[in-house]
C-alpha positions as CSV (number, residue, x, y, z in Angstrom):
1,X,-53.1,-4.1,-28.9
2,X,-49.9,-6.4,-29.5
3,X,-48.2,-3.4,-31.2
4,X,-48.8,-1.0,-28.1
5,X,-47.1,-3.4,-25.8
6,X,-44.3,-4.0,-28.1
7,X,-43.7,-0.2,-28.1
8,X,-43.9,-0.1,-24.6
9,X,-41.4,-2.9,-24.4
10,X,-39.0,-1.7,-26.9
11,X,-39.3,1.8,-24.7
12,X,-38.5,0.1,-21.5
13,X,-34.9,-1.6,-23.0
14,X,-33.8,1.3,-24.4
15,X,-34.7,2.7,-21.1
16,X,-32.6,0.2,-19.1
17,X,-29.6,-0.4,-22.2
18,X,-26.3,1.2,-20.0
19,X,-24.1,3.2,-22.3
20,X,-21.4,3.6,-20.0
21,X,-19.0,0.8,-18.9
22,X,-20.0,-1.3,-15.8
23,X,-18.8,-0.1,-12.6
24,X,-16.5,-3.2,-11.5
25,X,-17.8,-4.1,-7.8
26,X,-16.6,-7.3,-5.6
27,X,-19.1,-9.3,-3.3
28,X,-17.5,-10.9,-0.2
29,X,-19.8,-14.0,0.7
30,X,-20.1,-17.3,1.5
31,X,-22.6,-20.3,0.6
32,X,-25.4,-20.6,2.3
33,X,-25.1,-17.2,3.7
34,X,-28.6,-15.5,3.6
35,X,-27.8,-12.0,4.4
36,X,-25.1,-12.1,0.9
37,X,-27.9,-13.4,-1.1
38,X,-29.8,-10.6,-0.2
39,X,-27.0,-8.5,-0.7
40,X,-26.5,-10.4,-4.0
41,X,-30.2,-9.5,-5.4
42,X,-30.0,-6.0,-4.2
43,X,-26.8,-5.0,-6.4
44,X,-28.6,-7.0,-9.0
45,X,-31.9,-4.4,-8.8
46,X,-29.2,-1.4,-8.5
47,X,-27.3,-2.8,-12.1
48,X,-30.8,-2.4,-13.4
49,X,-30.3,2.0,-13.3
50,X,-26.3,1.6,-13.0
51,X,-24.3,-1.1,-15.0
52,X,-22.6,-2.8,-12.7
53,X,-19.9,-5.5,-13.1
54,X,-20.3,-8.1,-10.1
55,X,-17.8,-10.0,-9.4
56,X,-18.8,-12.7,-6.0
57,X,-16.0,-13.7,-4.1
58,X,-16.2,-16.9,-1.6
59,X,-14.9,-15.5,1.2
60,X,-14.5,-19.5,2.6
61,X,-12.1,-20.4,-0.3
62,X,-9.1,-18.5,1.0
63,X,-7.9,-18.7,4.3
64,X,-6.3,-15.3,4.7
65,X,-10.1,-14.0,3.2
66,X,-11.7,-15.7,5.7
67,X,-9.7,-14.4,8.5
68,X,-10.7,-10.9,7.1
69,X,-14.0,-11.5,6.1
70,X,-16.2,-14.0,7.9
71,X,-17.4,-12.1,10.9
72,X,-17.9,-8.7,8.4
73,X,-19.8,-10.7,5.3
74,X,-21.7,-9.5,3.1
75,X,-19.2,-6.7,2.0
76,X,-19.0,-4.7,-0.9
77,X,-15.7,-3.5,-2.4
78,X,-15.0,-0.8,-5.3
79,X,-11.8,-0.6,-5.6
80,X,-10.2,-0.1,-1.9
81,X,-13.4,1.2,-0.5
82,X,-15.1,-1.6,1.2
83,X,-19.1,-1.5,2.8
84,X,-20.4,-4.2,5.6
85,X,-23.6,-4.7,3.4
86,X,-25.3,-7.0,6.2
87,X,-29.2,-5.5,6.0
88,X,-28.8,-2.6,4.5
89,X,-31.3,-1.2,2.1
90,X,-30.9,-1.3,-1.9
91,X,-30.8,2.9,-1.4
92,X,-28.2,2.7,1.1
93,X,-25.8,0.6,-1.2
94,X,-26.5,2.7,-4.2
95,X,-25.7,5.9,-2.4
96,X,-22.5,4.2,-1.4
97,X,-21.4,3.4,-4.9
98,X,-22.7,6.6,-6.6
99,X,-20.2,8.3,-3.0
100,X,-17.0,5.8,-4.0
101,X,-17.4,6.0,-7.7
102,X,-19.8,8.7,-9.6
């Protein structure tokens, strides 16, 4: 029994182990913000099928990024290419990046 689950594990890494390099994606947020965490967990779930590299960016911690930001937040940026991410779906996010960056 133990051996069949370890095969099934073993399956399911290989399955999810990215041979490409991560696709390099910015998170506009800020703390306490519960629409970026949501945001946050769905390009999590999307880096399981695409390796992506996340990099969260507190939107609160420059002035001229607040400015630009606050009233937009969550957005997602590859690139120049930017996406107001506020309750959008995981599918609508991963069409986006597979659009911007295939």
């Amino acid at each position: 029994m133990l051996r069949g689950n370890l095969r099934r594990g073993l399956a399911l890494v290989r399955r999810r182990t990215h041979r490409s390099p991560p696709l390099p994606v910015r998170l506009y947020e800020r703390a306490g913000c519960h629409l970026c965490e949501e945001t946050h967990r769905a390009l999590r779930r999307i880096g399981l099928d695409r390796p992506l590299a996340i990099q969260r960016v507190d939107v609160t911690s420059d002035p001229d990024l607040e400015r630009r930001y606050l009233l937009r937040i969550p957005v997602v940026g590859v690139g120049t290419r930017e996406l107001d991410a506020a309750g959008l779906e995981d599918g609508e996010i991963a069409s986006w990046l597979r659009e911007v960056a295939p």
